[in-house]
N, C-alpha and C positions, 0 to 999 in steps of 0.2 A: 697192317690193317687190323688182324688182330690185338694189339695192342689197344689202339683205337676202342673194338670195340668193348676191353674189359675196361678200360678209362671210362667212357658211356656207362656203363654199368654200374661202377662205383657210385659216379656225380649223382645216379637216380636214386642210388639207395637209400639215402636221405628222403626222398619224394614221397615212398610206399612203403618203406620199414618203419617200424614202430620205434620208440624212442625210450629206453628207461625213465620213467617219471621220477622227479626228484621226491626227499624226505619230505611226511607229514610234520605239519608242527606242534613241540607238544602242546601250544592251546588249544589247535585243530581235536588233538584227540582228547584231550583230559576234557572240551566240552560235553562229549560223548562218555568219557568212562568218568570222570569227577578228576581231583588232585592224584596224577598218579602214583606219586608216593602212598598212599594213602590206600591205594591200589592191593591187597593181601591176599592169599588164597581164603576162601571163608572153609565154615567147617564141611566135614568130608560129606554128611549127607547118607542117604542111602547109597551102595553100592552101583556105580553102573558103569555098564562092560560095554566098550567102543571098539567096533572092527572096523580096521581102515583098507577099502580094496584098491587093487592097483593093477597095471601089467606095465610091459615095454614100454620104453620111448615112442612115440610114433613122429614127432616133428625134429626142427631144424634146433638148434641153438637155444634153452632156455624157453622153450614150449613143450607143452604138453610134457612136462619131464615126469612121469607119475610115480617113478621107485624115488627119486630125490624124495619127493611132496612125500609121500609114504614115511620113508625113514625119519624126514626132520619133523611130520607131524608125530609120528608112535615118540618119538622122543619128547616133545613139546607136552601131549596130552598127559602123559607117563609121570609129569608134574604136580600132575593133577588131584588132591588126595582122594581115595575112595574111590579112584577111576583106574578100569581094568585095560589095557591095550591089546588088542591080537590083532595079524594083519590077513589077508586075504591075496591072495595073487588070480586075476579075472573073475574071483565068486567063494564067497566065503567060503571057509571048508563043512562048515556047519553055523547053522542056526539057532540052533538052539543053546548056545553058553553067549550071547549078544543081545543087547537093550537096542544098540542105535549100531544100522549099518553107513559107512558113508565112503561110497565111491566117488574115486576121479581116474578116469579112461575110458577111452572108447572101445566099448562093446558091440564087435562084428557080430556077433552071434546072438543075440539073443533067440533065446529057447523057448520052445510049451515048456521044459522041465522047470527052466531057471523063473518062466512066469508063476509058477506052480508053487514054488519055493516062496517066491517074495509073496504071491498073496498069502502062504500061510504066515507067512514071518507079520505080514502086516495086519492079516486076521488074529493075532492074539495081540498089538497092541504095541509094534514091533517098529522101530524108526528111523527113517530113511532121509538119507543128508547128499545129493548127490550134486557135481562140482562139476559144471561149465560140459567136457565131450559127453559125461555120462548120461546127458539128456539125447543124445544120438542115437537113432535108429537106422540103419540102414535100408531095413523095409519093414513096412507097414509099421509106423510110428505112431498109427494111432491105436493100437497094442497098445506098444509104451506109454503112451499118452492117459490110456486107463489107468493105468498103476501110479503115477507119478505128476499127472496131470496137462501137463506140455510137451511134445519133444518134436526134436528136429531132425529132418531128415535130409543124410546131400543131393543135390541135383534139384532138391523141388524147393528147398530154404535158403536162403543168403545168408553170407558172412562177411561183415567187416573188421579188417585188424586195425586198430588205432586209438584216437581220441577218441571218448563218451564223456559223455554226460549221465548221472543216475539220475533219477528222479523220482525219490519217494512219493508212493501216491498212496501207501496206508495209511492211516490215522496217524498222530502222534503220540500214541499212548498204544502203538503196534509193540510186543516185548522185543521181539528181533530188531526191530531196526529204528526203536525209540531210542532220542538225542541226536540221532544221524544228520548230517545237513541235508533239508527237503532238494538238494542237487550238488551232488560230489561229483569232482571230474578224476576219471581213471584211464589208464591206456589199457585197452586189454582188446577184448574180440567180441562184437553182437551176431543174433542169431534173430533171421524173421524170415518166412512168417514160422511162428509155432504150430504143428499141428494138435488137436485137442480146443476142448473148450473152455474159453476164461472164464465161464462162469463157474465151471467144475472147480476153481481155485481162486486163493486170497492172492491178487497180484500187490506187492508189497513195494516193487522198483519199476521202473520203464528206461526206454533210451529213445531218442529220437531216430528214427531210420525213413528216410523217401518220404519224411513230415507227415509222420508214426507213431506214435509214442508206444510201444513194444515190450511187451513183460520181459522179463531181467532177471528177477529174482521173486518167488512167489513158493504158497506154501497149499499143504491139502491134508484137509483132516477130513476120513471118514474112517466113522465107529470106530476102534478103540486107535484106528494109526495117524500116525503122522509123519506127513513127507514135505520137505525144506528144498528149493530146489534152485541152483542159480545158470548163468549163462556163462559169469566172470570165470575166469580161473584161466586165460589162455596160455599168459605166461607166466613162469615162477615169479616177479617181483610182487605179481599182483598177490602172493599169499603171505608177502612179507610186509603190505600194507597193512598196518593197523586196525583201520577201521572196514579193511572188506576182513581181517581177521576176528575183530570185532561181530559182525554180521556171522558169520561162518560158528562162530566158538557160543555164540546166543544159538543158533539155529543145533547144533548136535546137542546141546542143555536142553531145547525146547520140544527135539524129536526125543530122547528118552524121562520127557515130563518133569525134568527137573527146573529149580527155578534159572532165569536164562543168564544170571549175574555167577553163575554157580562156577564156570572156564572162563568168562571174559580178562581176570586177571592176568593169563596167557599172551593176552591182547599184544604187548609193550615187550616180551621177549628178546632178547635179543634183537628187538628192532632201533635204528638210527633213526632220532629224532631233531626236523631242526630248532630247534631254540627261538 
């Protein structure tokens, strides 16, 4: 009988497990980045220092893996000329030697102290790039939601893992996610409802949820900060996509005011593309 029922189990897995999404094609993305040959690092620019935070694993298999993401980005960006890497394990060790903060992991804790910190960091001008759990609050998210503009909390927000749909609904002349197709399909994981106000933020993407269409990816400027902020990031393939790499490498150029072509050449790394 047991037998049975890990056979049952298998046959389902297909039903509710996610599926690795095949390669982008290089037309797919060179309509977005141009000829990628053609693709160079530009010159170095003013200096600007990127701390990338992270903690443990918390998921199953190729989720949420954040010391992976951690290591392979400080290595990626570290290409970058003119650009400084340090890493952070659950909150920067300081603030002050950093232009752009950008987390991915879920933060049990948030703090008064840690709230205290980010608004100073964001009170002089300071930029904030956070990836898919980092918009989680466990309680009272609309805390979070001040600072960052959206977040999600479990028990009172859903989530889905699987197929989406994006769907650009900023302008087309938005720098982040100008050339993107106005609807890329990805496998990754949505988040609704949001708590916070959309009007408090530039919604930039959406997804369809219970015939929704659901911020995704969006952005929030006030006086001198800027915070970039998406849903995506469930599992590691989705930071080996190009074009949510694309999206991602505009978004930490645009939170420390640099022009947002400045890291996209990153874009194509080491990524499989098909022909």
């Amino acid at each position: 009988m047991r037998f049975f029922c890990y056979l049952a189990i298998l046959v389902a897995l297909p039903l509710w497990g996610a599926e690795r999404p095949g390669p982008r094609s290089r037309a797919e993305v060179e309509a977005v980045l141009g000829k990628l040959g053609a693709s160079q690092p530009p010159d170095s620019g003013r200096p600007l220092r990127v701390c990338l935070v992270a903690c443990k694993k918390d998921h199953g298999p190729g989720e949420h893996d954040y010391p992976s993401w951690q290591t392979n980005w400080a290595r990626l960006l570290s290409k970058a000329p003119g650009l400084t890497v340090t890493t952070g394990w659950k909150w920067p060790e300081t603030f002050t030697n950093i232009d752009v903060a950008v987390f991915y992991y879920w933060n049990h804790d948030w703090s008064a102290e840690q709230y205290r910190q980010l608004d100073a960091f964001l009170g002089r001008g300071g930029g904030v790039v956070l990836l898919h759990s980092s918009t989680i609050a466990d309680k009272d998210p609309e805390e979070l939601a001040k600072r960052i503009g959206l977040s999600y909390q479990p028990g009172r927000s859903k989530y889905r893992h699987g197929s989406l749909d994006l769907k650009m609904v900023a302008s087309t002349d938005e720098p982040i996610t100008r050339g993107v197709p106005r609807e890329i399909h990805f496998v990754d994981e949505s988040y609704w409802p949001m708590f916070g106000d959309t009007n408090d933020v530039r919604v930039l993407a959406t997804t369809l949820e219970e015939g929704k269409g659901w911020p995704m990816v969006w952005t929030r400027e006030r006086g001198p900060s800027r915070v970039f902020a998406t849903v995506l990031g469930h599992y590691g393939w989705t930071f080996d996509d190009p074009i949510f790499r694309i999206i991602v490498l505009r978004a930490i150029a645009w939170a420390g005011r640099e022009p947002v072509t400045r890291l996209e050449f990153l874009a194509t790394d080491g990524v499989a593309l098909k022909e």
